[in-house]
PyMOL Python script that loads the backbone (N, CA, C, O; Angstrom):
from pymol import cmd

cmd.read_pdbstr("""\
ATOM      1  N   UNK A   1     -71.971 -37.505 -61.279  1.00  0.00           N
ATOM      2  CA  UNK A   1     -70.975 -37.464 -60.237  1.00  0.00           C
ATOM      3  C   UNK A   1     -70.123 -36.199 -60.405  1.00  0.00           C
ATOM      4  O   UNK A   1     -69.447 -35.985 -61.412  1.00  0.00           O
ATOM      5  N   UNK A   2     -70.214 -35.264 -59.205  1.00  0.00           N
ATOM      6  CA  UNK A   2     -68.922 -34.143 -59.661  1.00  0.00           C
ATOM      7  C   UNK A   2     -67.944 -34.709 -60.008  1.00  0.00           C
ATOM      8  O   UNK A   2     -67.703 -35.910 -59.882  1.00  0.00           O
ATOM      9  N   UNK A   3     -66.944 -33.464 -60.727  1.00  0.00           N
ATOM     10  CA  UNK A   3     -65.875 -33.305 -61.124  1.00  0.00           C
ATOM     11  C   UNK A   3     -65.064 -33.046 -59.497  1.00  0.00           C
ATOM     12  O   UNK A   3     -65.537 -32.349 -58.599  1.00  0.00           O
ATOM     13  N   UNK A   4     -63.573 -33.913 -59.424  1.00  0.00           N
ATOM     14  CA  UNK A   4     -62.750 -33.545 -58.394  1.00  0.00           C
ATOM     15  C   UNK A   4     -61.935 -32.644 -58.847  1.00  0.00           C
ATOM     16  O   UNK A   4     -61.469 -32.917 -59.954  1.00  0.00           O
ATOM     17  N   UNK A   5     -61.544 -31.508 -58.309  1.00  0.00           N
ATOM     18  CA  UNK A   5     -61.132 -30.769 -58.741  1.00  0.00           C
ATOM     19  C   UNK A   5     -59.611 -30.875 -57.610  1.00  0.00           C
ATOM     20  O   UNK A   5     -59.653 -31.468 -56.532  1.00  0.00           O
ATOM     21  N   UNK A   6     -58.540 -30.276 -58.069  1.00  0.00           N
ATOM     22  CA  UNK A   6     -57.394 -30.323 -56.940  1.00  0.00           C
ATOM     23  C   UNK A   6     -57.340 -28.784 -56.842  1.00  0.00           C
ATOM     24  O   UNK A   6     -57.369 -27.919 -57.717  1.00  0.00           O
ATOM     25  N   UNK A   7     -57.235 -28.705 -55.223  1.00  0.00           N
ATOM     26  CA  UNK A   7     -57.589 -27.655 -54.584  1.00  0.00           C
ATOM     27  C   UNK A   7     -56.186 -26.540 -55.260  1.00  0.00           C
ATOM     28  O   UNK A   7     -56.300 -25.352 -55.563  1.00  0.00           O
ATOM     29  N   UNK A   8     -55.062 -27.314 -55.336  1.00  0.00           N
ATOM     30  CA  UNK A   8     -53.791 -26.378 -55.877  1.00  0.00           C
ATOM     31  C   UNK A   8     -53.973 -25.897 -56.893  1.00  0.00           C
ATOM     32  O   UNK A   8     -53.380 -24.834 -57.076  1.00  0.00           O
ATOM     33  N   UNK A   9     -54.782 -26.382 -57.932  1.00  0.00           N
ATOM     34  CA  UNK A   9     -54.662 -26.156 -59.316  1.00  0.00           C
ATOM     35  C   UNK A   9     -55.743 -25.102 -59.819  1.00  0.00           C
ATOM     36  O   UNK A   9     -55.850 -24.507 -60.891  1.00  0.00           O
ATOM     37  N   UNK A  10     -56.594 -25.086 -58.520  1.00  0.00           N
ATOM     38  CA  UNK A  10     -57.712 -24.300 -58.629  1.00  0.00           C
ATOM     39  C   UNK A  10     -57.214 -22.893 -58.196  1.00  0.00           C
ATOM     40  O   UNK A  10     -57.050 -21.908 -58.916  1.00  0.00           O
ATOM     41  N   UNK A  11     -57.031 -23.006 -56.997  1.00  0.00           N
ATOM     42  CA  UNK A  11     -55.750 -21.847 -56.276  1.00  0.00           C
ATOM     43  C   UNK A  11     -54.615 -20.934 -57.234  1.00  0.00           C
ATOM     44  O   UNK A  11     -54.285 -19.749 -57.174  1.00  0.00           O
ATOM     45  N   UNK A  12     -54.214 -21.988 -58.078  1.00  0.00           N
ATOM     46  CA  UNK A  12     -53.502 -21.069 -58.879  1.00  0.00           C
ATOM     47  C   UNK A  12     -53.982 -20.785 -59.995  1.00  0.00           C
ATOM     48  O   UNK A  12     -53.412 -19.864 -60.581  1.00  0.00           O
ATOM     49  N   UNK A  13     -54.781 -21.226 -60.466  1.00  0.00           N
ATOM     50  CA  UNK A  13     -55.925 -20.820 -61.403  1.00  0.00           C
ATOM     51  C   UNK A  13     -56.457 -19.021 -61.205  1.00  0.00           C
ATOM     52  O   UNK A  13     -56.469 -18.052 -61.965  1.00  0.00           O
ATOM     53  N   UNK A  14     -56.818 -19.234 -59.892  1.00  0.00           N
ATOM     54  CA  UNK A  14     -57.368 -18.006 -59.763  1.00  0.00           C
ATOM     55  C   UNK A  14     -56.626 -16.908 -59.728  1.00  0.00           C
ATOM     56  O   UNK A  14     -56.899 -15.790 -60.164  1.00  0.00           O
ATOM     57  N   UNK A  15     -55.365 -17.408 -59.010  1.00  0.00           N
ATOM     58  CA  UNK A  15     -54.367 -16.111 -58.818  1.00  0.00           C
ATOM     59  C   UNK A  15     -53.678 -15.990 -60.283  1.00  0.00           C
ATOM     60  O   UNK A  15     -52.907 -15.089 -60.612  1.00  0.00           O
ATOM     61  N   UNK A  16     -54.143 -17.175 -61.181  1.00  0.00           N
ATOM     62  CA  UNK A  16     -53.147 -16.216 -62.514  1.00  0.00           C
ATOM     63  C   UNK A  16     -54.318 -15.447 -62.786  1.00  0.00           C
ATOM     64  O   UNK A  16     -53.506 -14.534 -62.934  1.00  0.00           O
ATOM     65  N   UNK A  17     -55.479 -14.892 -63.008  1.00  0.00           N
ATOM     66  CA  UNK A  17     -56.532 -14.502 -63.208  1.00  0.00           C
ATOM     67  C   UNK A  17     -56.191 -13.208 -62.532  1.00  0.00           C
ATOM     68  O   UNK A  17     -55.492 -12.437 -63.189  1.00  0.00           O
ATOM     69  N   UNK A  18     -56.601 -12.804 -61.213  1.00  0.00           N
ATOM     70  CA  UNK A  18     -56.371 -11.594 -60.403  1.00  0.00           C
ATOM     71  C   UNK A  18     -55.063 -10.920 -60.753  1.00  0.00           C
ATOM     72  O   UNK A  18     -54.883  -9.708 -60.865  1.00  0.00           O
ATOM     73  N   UNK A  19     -53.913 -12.177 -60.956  1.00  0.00           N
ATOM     74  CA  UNK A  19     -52.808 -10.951 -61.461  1.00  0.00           C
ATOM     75  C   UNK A  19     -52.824 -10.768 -63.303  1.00  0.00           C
ATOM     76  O   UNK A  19     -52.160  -9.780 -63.619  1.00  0.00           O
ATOM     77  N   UNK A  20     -53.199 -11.221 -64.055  1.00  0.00           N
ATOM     78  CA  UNK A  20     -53.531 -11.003 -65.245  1.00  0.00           C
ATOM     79  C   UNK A  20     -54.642  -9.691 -65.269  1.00  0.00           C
ATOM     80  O   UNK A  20     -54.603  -8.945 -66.247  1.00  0.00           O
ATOM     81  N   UNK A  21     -55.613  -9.430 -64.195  1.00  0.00           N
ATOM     82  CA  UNK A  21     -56.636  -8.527 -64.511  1.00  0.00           C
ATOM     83  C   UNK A  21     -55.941  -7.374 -64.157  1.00  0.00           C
ATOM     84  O   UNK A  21     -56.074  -6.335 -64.804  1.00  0.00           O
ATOM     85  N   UNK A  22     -54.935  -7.499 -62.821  1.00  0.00           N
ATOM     86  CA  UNK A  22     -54.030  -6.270 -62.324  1.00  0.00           C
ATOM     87  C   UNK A  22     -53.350  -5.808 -63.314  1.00  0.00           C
ATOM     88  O   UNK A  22     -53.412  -4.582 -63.406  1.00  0.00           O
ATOM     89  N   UNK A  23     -52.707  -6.343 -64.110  1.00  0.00           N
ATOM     90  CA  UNK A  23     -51.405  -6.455 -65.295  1.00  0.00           C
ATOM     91  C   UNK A  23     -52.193  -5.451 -66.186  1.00  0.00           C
ATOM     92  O   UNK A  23     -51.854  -4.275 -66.312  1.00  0.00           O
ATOM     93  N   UNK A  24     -53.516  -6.139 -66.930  1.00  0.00           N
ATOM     94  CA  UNK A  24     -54.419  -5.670 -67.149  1.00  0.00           C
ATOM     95  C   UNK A  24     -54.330  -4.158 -67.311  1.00  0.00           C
ATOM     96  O   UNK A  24     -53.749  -3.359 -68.045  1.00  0.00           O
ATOM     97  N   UNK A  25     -55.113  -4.139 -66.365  1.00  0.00           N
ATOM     98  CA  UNK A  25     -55.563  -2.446 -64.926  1.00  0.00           C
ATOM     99  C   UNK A  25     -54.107  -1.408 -65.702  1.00  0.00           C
ATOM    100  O   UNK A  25     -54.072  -0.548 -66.581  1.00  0.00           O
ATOM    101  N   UNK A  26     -53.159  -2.001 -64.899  1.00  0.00           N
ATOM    102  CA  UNK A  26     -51.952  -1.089 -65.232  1.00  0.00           C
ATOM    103  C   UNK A  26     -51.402  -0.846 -66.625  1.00  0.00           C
ATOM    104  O   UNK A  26     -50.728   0.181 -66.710  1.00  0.00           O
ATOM    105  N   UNK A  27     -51.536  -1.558 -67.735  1.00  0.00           N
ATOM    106  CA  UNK A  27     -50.934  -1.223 -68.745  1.00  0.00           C
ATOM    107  C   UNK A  27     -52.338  -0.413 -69.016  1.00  0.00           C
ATOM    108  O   UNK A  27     -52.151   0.797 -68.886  1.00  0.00           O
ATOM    109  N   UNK A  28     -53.138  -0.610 -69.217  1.00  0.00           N
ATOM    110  CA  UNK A  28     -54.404   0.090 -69.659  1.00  0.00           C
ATOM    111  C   UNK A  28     -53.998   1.932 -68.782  1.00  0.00           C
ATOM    112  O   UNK A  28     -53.730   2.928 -69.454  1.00  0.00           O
ATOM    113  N   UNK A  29     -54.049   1.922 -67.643  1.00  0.00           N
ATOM    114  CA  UNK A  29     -53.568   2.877 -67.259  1.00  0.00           C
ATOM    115  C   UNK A  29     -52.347   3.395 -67.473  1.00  0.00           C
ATOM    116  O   UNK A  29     -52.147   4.489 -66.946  1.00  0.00           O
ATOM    117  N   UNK A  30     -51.074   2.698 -68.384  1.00  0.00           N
ATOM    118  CA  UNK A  30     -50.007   3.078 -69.025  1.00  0.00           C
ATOM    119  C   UNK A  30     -50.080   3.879 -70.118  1.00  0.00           C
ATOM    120  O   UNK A  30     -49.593   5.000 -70.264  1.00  0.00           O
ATOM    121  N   UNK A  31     -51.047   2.897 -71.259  1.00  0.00           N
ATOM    122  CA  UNK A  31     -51.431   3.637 -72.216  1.00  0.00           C
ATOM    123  C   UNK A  31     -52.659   4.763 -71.914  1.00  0.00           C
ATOM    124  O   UNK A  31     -52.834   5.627 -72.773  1.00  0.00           O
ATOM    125  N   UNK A  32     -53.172   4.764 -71.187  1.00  0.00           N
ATOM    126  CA  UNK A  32     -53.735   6.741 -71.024  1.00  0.00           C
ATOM    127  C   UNK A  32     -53.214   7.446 -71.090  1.00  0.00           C
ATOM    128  O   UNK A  32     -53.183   8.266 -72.008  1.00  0.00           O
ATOM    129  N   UNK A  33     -52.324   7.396 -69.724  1.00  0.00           N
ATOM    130  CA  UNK A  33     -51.123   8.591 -69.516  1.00  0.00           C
ATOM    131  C   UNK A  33     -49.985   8.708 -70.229  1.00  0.00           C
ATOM    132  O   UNK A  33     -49.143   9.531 -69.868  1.00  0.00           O
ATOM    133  N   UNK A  34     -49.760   7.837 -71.448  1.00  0.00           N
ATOM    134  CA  UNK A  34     -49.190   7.881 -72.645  1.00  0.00           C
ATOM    135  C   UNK A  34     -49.773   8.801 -74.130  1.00  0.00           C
ATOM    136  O   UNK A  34     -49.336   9.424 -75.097  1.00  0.00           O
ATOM    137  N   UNK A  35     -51.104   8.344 -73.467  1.00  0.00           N
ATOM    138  CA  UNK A  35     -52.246   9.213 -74.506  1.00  0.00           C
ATOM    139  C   UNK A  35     -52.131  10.400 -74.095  1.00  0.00           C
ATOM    140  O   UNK A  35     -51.483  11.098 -74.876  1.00  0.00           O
ATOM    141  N   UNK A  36     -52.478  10.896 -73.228  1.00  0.00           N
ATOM    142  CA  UNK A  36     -52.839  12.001 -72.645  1.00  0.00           C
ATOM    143  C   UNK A  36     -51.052  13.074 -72.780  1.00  0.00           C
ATOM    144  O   UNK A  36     -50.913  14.240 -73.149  1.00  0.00           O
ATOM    145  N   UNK A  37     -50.066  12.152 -72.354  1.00  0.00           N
ATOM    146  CA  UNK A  37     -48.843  12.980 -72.654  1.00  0.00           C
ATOM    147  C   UNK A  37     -48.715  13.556 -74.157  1.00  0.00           C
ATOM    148  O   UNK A  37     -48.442  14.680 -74.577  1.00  0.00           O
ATOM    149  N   UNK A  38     -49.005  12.396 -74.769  1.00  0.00           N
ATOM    150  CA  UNK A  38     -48.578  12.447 -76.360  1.00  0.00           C
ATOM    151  C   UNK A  38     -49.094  14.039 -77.297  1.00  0.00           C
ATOM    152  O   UNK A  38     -48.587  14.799 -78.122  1.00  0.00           O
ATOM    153  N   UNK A  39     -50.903  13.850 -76.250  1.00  0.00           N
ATOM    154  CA  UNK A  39     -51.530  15.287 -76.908  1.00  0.00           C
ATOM    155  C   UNK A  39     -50.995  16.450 -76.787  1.00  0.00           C
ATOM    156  O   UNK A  39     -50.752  17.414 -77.514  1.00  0.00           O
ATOM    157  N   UNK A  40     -50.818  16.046 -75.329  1.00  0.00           N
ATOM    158  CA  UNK A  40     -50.571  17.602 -74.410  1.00  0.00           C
ATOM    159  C   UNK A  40     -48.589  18.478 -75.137  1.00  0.00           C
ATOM    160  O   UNK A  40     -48.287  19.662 -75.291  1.00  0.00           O
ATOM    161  N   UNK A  41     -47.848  17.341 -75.347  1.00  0.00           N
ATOM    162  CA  UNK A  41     -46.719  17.560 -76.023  1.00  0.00           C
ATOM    163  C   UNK A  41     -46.459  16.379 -76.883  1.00  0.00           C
ATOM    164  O   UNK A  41     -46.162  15.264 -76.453  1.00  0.00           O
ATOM    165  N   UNK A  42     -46.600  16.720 -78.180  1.00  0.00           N
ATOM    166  CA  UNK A  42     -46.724  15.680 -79.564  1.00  0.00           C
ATOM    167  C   UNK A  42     -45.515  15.721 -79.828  1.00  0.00           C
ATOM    168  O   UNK A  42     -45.333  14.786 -80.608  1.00  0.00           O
ATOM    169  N   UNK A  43     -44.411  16.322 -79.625  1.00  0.00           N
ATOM    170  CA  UNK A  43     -42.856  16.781 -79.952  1.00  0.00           C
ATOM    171  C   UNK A  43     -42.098  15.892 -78.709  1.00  0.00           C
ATOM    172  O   UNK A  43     -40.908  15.583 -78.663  1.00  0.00           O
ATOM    173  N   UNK A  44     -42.735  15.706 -78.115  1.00  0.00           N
ATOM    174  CA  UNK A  44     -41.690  15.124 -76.689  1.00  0.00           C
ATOM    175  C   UNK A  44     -41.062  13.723 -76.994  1.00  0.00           C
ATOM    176  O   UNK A  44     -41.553  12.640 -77.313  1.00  0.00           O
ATOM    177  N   UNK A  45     -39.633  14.218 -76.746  1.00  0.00           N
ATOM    178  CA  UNK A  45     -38.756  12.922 -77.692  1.00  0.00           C
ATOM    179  C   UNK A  45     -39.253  11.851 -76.861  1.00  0.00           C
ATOM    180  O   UNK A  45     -39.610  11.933 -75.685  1.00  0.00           O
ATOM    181  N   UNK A  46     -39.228  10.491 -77.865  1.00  0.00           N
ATOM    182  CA  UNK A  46     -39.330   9.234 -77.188  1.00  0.00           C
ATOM    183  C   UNK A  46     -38.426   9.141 -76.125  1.00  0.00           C
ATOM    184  O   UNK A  46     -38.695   7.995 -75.764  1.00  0.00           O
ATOM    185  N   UNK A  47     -37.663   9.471 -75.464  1.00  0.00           N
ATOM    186  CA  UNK A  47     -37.227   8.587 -74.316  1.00  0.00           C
ATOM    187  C   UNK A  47     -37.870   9.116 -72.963  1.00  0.00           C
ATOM    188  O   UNK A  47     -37.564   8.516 -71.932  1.00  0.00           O
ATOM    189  N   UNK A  48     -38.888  10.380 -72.878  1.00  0.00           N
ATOM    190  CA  UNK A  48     -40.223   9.994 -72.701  1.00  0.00           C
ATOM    191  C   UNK A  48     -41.488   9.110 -72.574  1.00  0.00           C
ATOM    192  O   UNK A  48     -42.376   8.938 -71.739  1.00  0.00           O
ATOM    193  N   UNK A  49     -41.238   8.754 -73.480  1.00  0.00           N
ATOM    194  CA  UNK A  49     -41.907   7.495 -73.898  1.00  0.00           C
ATOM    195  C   UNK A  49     -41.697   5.949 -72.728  1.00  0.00           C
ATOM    196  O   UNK A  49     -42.421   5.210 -72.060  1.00  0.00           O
ATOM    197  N   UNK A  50     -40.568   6.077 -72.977  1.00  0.00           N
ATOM    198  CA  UNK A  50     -39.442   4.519 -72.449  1.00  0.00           C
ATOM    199  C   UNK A  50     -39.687   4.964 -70.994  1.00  0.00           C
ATOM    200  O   UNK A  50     -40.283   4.272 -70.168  1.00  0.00           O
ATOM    201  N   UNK A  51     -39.164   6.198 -70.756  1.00  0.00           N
ATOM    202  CA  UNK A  51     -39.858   6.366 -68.864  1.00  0.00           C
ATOM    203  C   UNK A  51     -40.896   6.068 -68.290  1.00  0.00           C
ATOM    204  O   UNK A  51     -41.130   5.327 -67.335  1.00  0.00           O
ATOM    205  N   UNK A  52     -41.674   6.849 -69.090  1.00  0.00           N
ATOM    206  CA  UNK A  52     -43.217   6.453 -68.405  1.00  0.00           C
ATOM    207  C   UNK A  52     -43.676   4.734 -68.490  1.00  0.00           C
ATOM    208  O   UNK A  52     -44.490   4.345 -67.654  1.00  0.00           O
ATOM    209  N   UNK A  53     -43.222   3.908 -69.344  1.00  0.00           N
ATOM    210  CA  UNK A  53     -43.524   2.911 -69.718  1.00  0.00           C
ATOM    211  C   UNK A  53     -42.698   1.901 -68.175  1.00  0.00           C
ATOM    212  O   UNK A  53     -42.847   0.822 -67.603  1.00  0.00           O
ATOM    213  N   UNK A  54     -41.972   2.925 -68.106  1.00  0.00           N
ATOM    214  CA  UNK A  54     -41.246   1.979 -66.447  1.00  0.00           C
ATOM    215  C   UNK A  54     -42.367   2.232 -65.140  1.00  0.00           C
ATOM    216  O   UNK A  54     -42.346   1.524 -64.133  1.00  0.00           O
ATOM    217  N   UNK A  55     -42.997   2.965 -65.271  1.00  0.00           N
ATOM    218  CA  UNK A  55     -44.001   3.930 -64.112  1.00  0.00           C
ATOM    219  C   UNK A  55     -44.322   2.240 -63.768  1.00  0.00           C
ATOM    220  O   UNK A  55     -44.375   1.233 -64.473  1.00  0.00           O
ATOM    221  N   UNK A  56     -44.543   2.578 -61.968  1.00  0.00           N
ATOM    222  CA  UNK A  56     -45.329   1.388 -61.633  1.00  0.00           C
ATOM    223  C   UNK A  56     -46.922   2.413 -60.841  1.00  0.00           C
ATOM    224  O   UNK A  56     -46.789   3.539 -60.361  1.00  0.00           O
ATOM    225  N   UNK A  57     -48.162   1.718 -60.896  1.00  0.00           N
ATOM    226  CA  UNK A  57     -49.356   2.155 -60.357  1.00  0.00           C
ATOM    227  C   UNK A  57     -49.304   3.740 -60.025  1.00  0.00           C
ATOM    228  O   UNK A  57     -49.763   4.636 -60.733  1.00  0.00           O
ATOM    229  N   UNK A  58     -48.644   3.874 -58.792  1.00  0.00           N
ATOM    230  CA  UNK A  58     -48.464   4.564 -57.876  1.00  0.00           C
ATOM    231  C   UNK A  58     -47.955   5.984 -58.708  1.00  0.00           C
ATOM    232  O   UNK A  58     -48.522   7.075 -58.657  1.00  0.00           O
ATOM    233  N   UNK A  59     -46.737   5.649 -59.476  1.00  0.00           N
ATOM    234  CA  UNK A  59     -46.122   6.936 -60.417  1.00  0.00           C
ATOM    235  C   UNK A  59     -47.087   7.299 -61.204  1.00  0.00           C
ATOM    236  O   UNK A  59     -47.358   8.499 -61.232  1.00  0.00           O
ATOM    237  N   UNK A  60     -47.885   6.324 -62.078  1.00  0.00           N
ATOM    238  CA  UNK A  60     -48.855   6.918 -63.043  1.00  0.00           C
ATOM    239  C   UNK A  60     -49.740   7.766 -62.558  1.00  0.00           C
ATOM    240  O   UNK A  60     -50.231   8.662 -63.245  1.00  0.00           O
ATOM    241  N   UNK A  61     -49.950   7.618 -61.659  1.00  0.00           N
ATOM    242  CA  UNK A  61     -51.666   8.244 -60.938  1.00  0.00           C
ATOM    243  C   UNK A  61     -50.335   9.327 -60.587  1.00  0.00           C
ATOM    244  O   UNK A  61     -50.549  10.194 -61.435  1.00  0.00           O
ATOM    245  N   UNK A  62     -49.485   9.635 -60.072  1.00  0.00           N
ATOM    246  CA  UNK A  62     -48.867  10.957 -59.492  1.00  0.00           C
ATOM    247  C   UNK A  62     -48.380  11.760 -61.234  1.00  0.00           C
ATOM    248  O   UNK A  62     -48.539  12.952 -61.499  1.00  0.00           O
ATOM    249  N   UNK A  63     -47.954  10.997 -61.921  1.00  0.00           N
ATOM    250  CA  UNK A  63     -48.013  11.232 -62.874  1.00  0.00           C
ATOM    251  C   UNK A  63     -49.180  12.647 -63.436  1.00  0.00           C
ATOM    252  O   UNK A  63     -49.148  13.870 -63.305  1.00  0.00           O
ATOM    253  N   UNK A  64     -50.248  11.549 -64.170  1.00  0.00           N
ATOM    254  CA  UNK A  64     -51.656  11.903 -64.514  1.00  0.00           C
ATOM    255  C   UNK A  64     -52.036  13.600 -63.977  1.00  0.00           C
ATOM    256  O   UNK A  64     -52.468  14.594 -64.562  1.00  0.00           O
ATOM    257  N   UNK A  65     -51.456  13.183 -62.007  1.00  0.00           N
ATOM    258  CA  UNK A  65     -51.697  14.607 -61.402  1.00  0.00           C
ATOM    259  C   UNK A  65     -50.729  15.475 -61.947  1.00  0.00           C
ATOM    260  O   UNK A  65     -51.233  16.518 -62.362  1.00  0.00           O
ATOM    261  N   UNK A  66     -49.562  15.399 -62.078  1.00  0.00           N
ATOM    262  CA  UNK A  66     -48.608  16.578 -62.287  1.00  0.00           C
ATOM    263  C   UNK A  66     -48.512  16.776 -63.614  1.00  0.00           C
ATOM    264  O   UNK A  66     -47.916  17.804 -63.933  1.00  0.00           O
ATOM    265  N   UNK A  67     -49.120  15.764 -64.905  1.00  0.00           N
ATOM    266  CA  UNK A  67     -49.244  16.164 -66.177  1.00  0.00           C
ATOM    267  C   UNK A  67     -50.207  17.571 -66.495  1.00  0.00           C
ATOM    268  O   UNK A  67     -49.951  18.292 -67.459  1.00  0.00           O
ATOM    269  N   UNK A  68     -51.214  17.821 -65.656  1.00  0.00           N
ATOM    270  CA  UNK A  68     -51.910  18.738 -65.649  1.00  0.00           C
ATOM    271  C   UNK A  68     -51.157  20.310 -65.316  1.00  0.00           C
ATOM    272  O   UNK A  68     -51.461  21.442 -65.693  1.00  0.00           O
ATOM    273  N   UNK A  69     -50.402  19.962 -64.718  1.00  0.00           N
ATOM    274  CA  UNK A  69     -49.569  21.619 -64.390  1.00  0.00           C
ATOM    275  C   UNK A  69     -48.257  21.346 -65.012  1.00  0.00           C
ATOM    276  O   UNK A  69     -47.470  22.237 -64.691  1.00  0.00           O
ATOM    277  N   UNK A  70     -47.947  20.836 -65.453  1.00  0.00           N
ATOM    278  CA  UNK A  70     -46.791  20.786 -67.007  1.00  0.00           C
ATOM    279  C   UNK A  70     -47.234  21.716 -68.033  1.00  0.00           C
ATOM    280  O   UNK A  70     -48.235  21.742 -68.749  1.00  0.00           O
ATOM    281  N   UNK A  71     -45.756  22.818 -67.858  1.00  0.00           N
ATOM    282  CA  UNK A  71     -45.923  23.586 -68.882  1.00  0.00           C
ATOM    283  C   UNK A  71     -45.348  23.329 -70.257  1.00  0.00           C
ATOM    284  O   UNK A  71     -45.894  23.921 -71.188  1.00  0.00           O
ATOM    285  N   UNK A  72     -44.110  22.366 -70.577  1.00  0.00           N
ATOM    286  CA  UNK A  72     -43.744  22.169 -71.357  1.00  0.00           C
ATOM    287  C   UNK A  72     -42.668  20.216 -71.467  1.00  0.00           C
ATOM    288  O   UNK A  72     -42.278  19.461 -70.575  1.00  0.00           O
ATOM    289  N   UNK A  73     -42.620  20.174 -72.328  1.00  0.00           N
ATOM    290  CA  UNK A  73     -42.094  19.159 -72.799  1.00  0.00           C
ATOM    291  C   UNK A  73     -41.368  18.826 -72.339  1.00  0.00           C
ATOM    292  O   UNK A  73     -41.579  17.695 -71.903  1.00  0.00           O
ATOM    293  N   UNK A  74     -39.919  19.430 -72.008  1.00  0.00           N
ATOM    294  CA  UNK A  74     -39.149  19.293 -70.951  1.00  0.00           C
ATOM    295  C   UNK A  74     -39.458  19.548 -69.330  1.00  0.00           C
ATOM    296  O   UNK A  74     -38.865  18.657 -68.722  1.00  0.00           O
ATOM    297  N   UNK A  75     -39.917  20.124 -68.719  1.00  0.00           N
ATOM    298  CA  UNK A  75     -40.510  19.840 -67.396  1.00  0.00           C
ATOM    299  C   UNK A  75     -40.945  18.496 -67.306  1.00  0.00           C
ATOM    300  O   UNK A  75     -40.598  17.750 -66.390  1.00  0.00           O
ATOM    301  N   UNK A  76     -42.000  18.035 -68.607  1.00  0.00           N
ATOM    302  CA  UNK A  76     -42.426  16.496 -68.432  1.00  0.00           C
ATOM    303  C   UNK A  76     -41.023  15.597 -68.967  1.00  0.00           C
ATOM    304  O   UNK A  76     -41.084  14.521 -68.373  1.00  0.00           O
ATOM    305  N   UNK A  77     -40.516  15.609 -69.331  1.00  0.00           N
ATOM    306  CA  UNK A  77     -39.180  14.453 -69.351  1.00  0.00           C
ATOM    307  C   UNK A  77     -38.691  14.458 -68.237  1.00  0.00           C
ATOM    308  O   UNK A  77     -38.577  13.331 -67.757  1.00  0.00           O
ATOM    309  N   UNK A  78     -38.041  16.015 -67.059  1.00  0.00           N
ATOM    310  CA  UNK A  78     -37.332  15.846 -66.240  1.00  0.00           C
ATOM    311  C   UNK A  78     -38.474  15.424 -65.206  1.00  0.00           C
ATOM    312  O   UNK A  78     -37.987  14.661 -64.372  1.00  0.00           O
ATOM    313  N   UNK A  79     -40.014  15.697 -64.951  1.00  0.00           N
ATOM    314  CA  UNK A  79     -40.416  14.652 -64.093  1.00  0.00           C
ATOM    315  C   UNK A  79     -40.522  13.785 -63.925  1.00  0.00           C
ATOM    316  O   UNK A  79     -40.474  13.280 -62.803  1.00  0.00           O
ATOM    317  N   UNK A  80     -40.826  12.881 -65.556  1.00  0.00           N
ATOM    318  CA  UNK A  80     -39.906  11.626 -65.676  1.00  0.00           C
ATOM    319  C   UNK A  80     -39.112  10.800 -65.538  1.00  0.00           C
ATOM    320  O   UNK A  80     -39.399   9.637 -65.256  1.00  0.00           O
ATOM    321  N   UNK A  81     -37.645  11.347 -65.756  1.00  0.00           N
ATOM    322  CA  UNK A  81     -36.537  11.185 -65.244  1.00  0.00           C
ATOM    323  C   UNK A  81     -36.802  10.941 -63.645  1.00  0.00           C
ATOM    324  O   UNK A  81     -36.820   9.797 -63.191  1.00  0.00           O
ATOM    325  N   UNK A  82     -37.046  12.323 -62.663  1.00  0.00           N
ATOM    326  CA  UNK A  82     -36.762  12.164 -61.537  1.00  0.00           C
ATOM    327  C   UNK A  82     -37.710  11.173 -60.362  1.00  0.00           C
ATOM    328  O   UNK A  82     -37.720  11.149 -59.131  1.00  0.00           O
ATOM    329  N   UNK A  83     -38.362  10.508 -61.275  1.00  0.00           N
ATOM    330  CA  UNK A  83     -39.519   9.670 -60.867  1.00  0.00           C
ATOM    331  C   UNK A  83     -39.206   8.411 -60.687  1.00  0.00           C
ATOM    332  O   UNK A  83     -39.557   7.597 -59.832  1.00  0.00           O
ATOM    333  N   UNK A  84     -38.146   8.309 -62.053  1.00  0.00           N
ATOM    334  CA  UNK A  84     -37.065   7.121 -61.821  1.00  0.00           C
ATOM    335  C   UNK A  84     -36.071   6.416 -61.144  1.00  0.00           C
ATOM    336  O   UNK A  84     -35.555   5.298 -61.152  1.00  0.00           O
ATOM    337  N   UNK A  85     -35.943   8.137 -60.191  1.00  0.00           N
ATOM    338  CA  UNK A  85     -34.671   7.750 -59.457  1.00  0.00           C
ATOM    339  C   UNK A  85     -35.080   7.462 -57.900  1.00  0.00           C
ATOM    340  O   UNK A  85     -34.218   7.127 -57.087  1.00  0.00           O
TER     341      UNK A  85
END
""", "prot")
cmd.dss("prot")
cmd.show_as("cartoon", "prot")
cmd.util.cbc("prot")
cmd.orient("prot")
């Protein structure tokens, strides 16, 4: 005989799943562009660090792009900063 399953419990079943894989997605993409900063300037004070870690989706990926034409350590904090505001 199947199992009855309740349609709510299933429902939210799934959606903790899809947002756990999103959550996922994004910290994984946090720590890259954490990686990738860290190489490019190994000196860049932590509160660097604490910014980017606020980035939602959207900042990281604009991020990622403008880490590439960063000339220095400070340019990347104040894009940081102004990413925040």
């Amino acid at each position: 005989m199947p199992k009855l399953v309740n349609p709510f419990i299933h429902a939210g079943r799934v959606q903790g799943r899809i947002e756990g894989l999103e959550q996922g997605r994004l910290e994984g993409t946090r720590q890259f562009a954490l990686h990738l900063m860290l190489r490019k300037f190994p000196s860049i004070p932590k509160t660097a660090t604490s910014l980017l870690r606020r980035l939602d989706e959207s900042q990281l990926l604009a991020f990622g792009d403008a880490l590439i034409s960063l000339d220095s350590a400070s340019a990347c904090l104040a894009w940081l900063r102004k990413a925040r505001q």
